[in-house]
C-alpha positions as CSV (number, residue, x, y, z in Angstrom):
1,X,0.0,0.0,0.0
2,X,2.9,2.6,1.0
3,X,4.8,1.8,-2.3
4,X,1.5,2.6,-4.0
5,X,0.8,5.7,-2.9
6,X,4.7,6.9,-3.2
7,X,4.1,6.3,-7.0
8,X,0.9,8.0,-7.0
9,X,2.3,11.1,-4.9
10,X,5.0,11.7,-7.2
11,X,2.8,12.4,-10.4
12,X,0.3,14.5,-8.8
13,X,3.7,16.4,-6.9
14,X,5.2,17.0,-10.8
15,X,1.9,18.2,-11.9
16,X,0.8,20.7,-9.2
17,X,4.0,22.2,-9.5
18,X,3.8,22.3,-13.4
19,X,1.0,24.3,-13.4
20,X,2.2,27.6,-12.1
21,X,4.2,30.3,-13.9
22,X,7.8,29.8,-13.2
23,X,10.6,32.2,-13.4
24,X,13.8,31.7,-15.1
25,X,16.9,33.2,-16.0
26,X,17.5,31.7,-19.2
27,X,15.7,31.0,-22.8
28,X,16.9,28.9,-25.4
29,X,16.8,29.3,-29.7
30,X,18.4,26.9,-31.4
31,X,21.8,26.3,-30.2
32,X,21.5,29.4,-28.9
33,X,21.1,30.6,-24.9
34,X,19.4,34.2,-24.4
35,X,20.0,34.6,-20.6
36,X,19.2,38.1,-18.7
37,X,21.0,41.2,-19.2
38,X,21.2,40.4,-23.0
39,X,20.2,43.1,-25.3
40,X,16.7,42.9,-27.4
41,X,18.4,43.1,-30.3
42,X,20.3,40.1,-29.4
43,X,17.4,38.6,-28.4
44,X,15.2,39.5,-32.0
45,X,18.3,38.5,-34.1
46,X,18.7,35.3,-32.4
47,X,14.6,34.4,-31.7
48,X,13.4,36.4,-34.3
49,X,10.4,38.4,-33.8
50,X,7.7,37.1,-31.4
51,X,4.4,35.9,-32.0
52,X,3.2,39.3,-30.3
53,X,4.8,42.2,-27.6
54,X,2.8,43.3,-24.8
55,X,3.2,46.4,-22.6
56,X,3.0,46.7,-19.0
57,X,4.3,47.2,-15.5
58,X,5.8,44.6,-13.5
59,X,8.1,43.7,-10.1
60,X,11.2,43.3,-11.7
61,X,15.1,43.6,-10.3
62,X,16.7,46.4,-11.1
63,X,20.4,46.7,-9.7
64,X,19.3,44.2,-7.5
65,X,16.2,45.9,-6.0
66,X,12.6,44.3,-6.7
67,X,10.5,47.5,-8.3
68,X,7.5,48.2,-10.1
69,X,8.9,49.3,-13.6
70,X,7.5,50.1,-17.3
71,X,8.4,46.5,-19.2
72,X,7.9,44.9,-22.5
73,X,6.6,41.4,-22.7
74,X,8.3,39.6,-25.8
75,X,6.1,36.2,-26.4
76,X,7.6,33.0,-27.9
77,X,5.9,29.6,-28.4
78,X,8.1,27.0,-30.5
79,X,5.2,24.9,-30.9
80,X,1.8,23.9,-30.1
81,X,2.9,21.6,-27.6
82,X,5.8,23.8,-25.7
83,X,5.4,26.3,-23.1
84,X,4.8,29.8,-23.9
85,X,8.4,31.8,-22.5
86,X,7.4,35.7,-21.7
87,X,10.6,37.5,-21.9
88,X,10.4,40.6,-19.5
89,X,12.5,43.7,-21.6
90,X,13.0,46.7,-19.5
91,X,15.8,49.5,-20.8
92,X,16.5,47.8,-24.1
93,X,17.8,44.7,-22.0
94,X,16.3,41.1,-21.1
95,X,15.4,41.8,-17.4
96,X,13.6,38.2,-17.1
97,X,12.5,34.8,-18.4
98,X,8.7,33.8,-17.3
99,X,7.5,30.3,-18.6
100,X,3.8,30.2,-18.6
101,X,1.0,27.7,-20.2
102,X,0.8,25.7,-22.9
């Protein structure tokens, strides 16, 4: 029964956690790695343009400070089954790497 529910729990563990937004510091094209602090150009010559830009504010760090700044939210989805990456551009620079839904 207890080696039962171990393999049970573990599934279910992998899927809660796969349904939130997580946060990372890195995005990959190709053989290519666009990680924060890269510039947008960098980021459109090596993605390419993304399937739309949002505007917005967010709590982003900025010299190390969480604050509330002006961003631009770049969208990429490589395909129908991957996770959609937000990349978070404040100043002309990547400032994060959000991976959301499918």
């Amino acid at each position: 029964m207890l080696l039962w529910l171990q393999k049970m729990l573990i599934p279910f563990s992998v899927l809660a956690l796969s349904c939130h937004d997580l946060s990372a510091d890195s995005f990959r094209c190709g053989r290519k790695l666009i990680s924060v602090g890269d510039s947008a150009g960098e980021l459109a010559r090596v993605c390419g343009e993304p399937k739309h830009k949002g505007r917005g504010k967010e709590t982003i760090r900025v010299d190390g400070v969480l604050k509330e700044a002006s961003v631009e939210q770049w969208y990429y989805k490589k395909s129908p089954r991957s996770l959609e990456h937000v990349i978070i551009i404040h100043k002309g620079r990547v400032a994060a790497v959000e991976v959301g839904h499918r």
